[in-house]
Every structure is written in C-alpha cells, then in structure tokens.
N, C-alpha and C positions, 0 to 999 in steps of 0.2 A: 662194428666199430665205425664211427660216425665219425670225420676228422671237419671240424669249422671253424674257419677263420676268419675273424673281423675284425675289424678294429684297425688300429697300431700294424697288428701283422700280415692284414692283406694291403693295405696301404706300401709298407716294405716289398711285400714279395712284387707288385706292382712295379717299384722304382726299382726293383732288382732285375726284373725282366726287360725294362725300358732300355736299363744302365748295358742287359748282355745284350739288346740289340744295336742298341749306338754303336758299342764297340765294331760289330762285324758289321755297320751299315760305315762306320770311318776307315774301319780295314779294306772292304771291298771296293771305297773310292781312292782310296790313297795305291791302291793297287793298281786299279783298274780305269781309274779317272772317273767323272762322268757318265761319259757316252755308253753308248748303246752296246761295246764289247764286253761291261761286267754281266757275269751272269747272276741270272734270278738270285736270292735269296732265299730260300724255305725254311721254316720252322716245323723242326722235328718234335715232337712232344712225346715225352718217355709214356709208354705203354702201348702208342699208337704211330709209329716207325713203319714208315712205309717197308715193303720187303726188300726192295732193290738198297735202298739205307743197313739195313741188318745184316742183306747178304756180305757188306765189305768187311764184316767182323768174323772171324773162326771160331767163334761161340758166342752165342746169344741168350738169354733168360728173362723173359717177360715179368717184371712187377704186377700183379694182375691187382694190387693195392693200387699203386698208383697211377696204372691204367685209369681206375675208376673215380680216382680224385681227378686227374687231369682231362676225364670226360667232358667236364660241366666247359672246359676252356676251350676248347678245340674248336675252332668254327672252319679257320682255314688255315692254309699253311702261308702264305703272303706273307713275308715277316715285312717289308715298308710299309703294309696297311696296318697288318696290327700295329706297328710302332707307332704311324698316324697318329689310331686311333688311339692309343695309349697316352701321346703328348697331346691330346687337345688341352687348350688352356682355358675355350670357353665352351659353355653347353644353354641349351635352351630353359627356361624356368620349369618345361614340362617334365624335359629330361632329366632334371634334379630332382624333381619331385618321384619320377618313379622307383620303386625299390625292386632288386636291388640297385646302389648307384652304378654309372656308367664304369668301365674297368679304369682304376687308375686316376678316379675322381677323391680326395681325400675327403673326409664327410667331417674333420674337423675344419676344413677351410671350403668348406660348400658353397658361402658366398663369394669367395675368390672369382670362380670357375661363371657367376654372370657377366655379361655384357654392362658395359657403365650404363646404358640406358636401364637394360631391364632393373639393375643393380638401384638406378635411380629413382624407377618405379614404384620398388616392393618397399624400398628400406625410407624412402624422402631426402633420402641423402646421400650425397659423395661415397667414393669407398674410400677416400683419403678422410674423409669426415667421420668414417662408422669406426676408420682404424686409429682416428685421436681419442674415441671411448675408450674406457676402462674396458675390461672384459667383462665382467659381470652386466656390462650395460650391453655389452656386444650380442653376448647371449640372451640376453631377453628378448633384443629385438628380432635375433634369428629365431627365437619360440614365434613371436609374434605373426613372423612371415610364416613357418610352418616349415623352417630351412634346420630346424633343431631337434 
C-alpha cells in the first residue's frame, strides 16, 4: 500500500507542521525568554521516537505504517532548523527547478518563492506587474519559464 501525497495535501500538511512548530517555538519563548536557559527543542517523528521519549509512557505500540511513511521526513530532530527551513520565503531558480520541490514550497505559487531579481530575469517583468495579469496569462508565462 503506497500512500502519496501532492498537491493541495502536502502543501497543508507542510503549513500544518510549520503552524505545530510555531506554536511550541512561541511557547518555549514566552516561557522561557530568549536567552540561552530555554532548552533545545526536538522533533519526535511517530515511528522513529527515540527510546528515552518511549520510555516516559507505560505502554507503547510502534505504527510500523507510518514509521515508513514518515521515513522519507526524518533528517534531523532540530525542530528551529526544520522550522527555518520550512518558512523560507525565497529559494534559488535551481532549487525550484529541482523535483521534488523544497519542503513547504507551494508549487501553485512557485513564482512567489524567487528573488525580484531572479523573478525579473526569467519573467521581463515585476511580480507586481505578472500579478496585474489575468491568470491564464500568469500561467503561460510560468509554462514558458518551465516554473509550470
């Protein structure tokens, strides 16, 4: 059983996971302040829970489903980097271009996510000026860049 998701629905689960970091990155400052006394942050990812995480529950049962889905996510536990990386708002033209896109990139607003230069380069024009087009005009011109 093959479970994939694109579109619409990795785009949500994206701002879903940005939205559950925010909160515990505004919890742990409003607690803690700033400074150097809040501790780390880690992101526990269901199937792959570290043991000393486990051990504080009196019974435990491993998804070994969605162990395997949440394989492909797991790089590190850092939840400020992933979060970082999750809110970038700009990415390089290479990085748009590779598939799949960056985590948390929308691929229906891909041109958003260039620099107004590069943005200026590919398109000949503003992105205030690409966003006074109709949308059907918007879209041709992202076929034509290869951003479609």
């Amino acid at each position: 059983n093959n479970v994939v998701t694109t579109g619409s629905g990795q785009v949500r689960w994206q701002a879903e996971r940005r939205a559950a970091m925010q909160t515990i990155l505004s919890y742990r400052r409003a607690k803690y302040g700033s400074g150097s006394r809040a501790p780390p942050a880690k992101l526990v990812w269901a199937g792959h829970e570290p043991q000393h995480f486990v051990n504080i529950f009196p019974e435990w049962s491993c998804n070994e489903e969605v162990a395997k889905i949440n394989k492909e996510h797991v790089s590190h536990d850092d939840l400020e980097m992933t979060y970082n990386d999750l809110s970038r708002t700009e990415y390089s033209w290479e990085e748009l271009m590779r598939k799949p896109l960056p985590p948390g990139v929308d691929p229906a607003k891909i041109e958003t996510y260039l620099s107004d230069n590069v943005f200026l380069e590919k398109f000949k024009m503003s992105k205030d000026e690409f966003l006074a087009c109709p949308r059907w005009k918007q879209i041709e011109m992202k076929k034509g860049t290869g951003l479609f």
